[in-house]
C-alpha positions as CSV (number, residue, x, y, z in Angstrom):
1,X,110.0,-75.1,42.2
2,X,107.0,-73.3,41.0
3,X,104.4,-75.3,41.1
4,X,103.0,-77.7,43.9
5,X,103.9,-81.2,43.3
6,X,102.0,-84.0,43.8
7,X,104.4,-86.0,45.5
8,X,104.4,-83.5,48.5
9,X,100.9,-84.4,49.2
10,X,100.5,-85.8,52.3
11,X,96.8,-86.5,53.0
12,X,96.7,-84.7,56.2
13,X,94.6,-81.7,55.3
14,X,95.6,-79.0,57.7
15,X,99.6,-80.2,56.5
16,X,99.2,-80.3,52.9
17,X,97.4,-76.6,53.3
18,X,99.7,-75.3,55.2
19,X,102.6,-76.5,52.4
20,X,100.8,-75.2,49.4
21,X,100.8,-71.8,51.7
22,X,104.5,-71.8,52.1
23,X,105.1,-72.9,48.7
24,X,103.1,-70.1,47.3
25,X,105.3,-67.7,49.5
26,X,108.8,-68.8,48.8
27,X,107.3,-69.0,45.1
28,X,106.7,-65.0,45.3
29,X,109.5,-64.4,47.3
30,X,112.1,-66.4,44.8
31,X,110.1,-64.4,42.0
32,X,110.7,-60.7,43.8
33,X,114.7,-61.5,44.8
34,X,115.2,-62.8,40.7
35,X,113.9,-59.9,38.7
36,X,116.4,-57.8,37.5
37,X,116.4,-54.3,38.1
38,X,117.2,-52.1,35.1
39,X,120.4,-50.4,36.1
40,X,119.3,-47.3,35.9
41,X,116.8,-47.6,38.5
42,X,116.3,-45.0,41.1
43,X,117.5,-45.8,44.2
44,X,113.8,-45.6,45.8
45,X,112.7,-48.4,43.3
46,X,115.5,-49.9,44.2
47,X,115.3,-49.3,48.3
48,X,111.6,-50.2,47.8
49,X,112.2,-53.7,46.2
50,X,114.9,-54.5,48.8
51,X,112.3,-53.8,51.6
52,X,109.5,-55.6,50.0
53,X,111.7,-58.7,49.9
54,X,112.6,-58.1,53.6
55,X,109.3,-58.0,54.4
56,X,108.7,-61.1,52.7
57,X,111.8,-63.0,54.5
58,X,110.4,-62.1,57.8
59,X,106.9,-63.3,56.4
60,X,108.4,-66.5,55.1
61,X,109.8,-67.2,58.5
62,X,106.6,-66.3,60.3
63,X,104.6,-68.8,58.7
64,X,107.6,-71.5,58.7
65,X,107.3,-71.2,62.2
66,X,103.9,-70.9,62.6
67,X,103.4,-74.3,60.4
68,X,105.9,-76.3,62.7
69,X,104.0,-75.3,65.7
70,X,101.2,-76.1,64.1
71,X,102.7,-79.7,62.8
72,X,104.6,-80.0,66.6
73,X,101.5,-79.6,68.7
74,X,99.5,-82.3,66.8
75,X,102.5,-84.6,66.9
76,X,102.5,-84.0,71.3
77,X,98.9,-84.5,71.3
78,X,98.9,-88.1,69.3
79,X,101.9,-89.1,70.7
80,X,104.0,-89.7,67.7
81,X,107.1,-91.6,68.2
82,X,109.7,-89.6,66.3
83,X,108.4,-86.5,67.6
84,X,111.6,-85.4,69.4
85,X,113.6,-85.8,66.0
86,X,110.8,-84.3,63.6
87,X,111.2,-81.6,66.4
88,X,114.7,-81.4,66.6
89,X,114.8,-80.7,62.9
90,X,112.1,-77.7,62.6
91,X,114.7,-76.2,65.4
92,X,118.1,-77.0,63.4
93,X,115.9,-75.4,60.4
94,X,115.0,-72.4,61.7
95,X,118.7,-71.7,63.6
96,X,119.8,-72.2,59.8
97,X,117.1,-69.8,58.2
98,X,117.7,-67.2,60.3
99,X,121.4,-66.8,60.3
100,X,121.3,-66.9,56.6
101,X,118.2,-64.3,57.1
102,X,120.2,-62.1,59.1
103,X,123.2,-61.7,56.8
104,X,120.7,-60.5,54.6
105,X,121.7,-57.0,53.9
106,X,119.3,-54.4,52.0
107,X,119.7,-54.6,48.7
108,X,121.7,-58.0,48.6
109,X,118.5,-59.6,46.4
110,X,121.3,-62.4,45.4
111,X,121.3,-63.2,49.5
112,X,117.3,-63.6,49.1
113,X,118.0,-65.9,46.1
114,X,120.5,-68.1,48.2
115,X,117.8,-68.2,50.9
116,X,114.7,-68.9,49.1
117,X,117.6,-71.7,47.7
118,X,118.2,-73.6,51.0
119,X,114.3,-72.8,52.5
120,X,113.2,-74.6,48.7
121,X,115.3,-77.9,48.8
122,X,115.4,-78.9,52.7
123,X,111.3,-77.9,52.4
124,X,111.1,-80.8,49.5
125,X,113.9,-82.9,51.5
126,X,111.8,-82.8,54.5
127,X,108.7,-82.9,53.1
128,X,109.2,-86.2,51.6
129,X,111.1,-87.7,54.2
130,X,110.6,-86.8,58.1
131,X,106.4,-85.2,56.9
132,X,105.7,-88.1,54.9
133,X,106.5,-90.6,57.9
134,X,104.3,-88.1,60.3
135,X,101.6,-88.5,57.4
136,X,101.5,-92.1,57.6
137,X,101.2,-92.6,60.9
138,X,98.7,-90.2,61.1
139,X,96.5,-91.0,59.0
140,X,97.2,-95.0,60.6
141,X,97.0,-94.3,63.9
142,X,94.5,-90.7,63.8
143,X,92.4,-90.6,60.9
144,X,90.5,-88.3,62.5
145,X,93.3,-85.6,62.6
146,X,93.8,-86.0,58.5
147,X,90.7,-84.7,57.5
């Protein structure tokens, strides 16, 4: 996935912005954790890269969070009827991203690769499944909240 599709538009403004933001940083992150390092590389390079994509795992899991609080808060204050399962899903997704985040080892960029793996297809799965459905109703029931 490297570019934003058009099929995970949603119409709901703050959502779709928030999207294109975590695409764009599993996009960088999936870019860092593939490049191969010449094998004779120093080990600072090397120790350098593996922070950087540390760095970038804990920022990828920052802003996944911060996006389903984001997407949780608006579906409490309108009410949405599959709330409790949307929910239940962002919490089964992040118990999942951050075991696999945690066997993460320094170094391990092919760990990263498996990460920004899972993170890449449950995004598009859930993006076009449980976010579309939120999108609908929204922008049925709360037009107000989709622009």
């Amino acid at each position: 996935m490297t570019t934003w599709e058009n099929d995970l538009t949603l119409g709901v403004r703050f959502m779709d912005h928030e999207h294109a933001g975590l695409h764009a940083s599993l996009t960088e992150l999936g870019e860092l954790a593939a490049t191969e390092l010449p094998v004779n590389t120093r080990a600072l390079a090397r120790d350098a890269r593996a922070n950087a994509i540390r760095l970038r795992l804990d920022r990828l899991r920052l802003e996944v969070s911060t996006h389903f609080t984001h997407e949780e808060q608006v579906m409490r204050a309108h009410h949405y009827p599959r709330a409790g399962d949307h929910i239940a899903k962002h919490t089964k997704f992040l118990d999942e991203l951050d075991a696999m985040s945690s066997t993460y080892a320094v170094g391990e960029a092919a760990m990263a690769l498996r990460v920004v793996q899972f993170v890449q297809i449950w995004f598009a799965r859930h993006t076009v499944a449980s976010d579309q459905a939120l999108g609908e109703w929204l922008n049925e029931h709360h037009p107000d909240v989709t622009t």
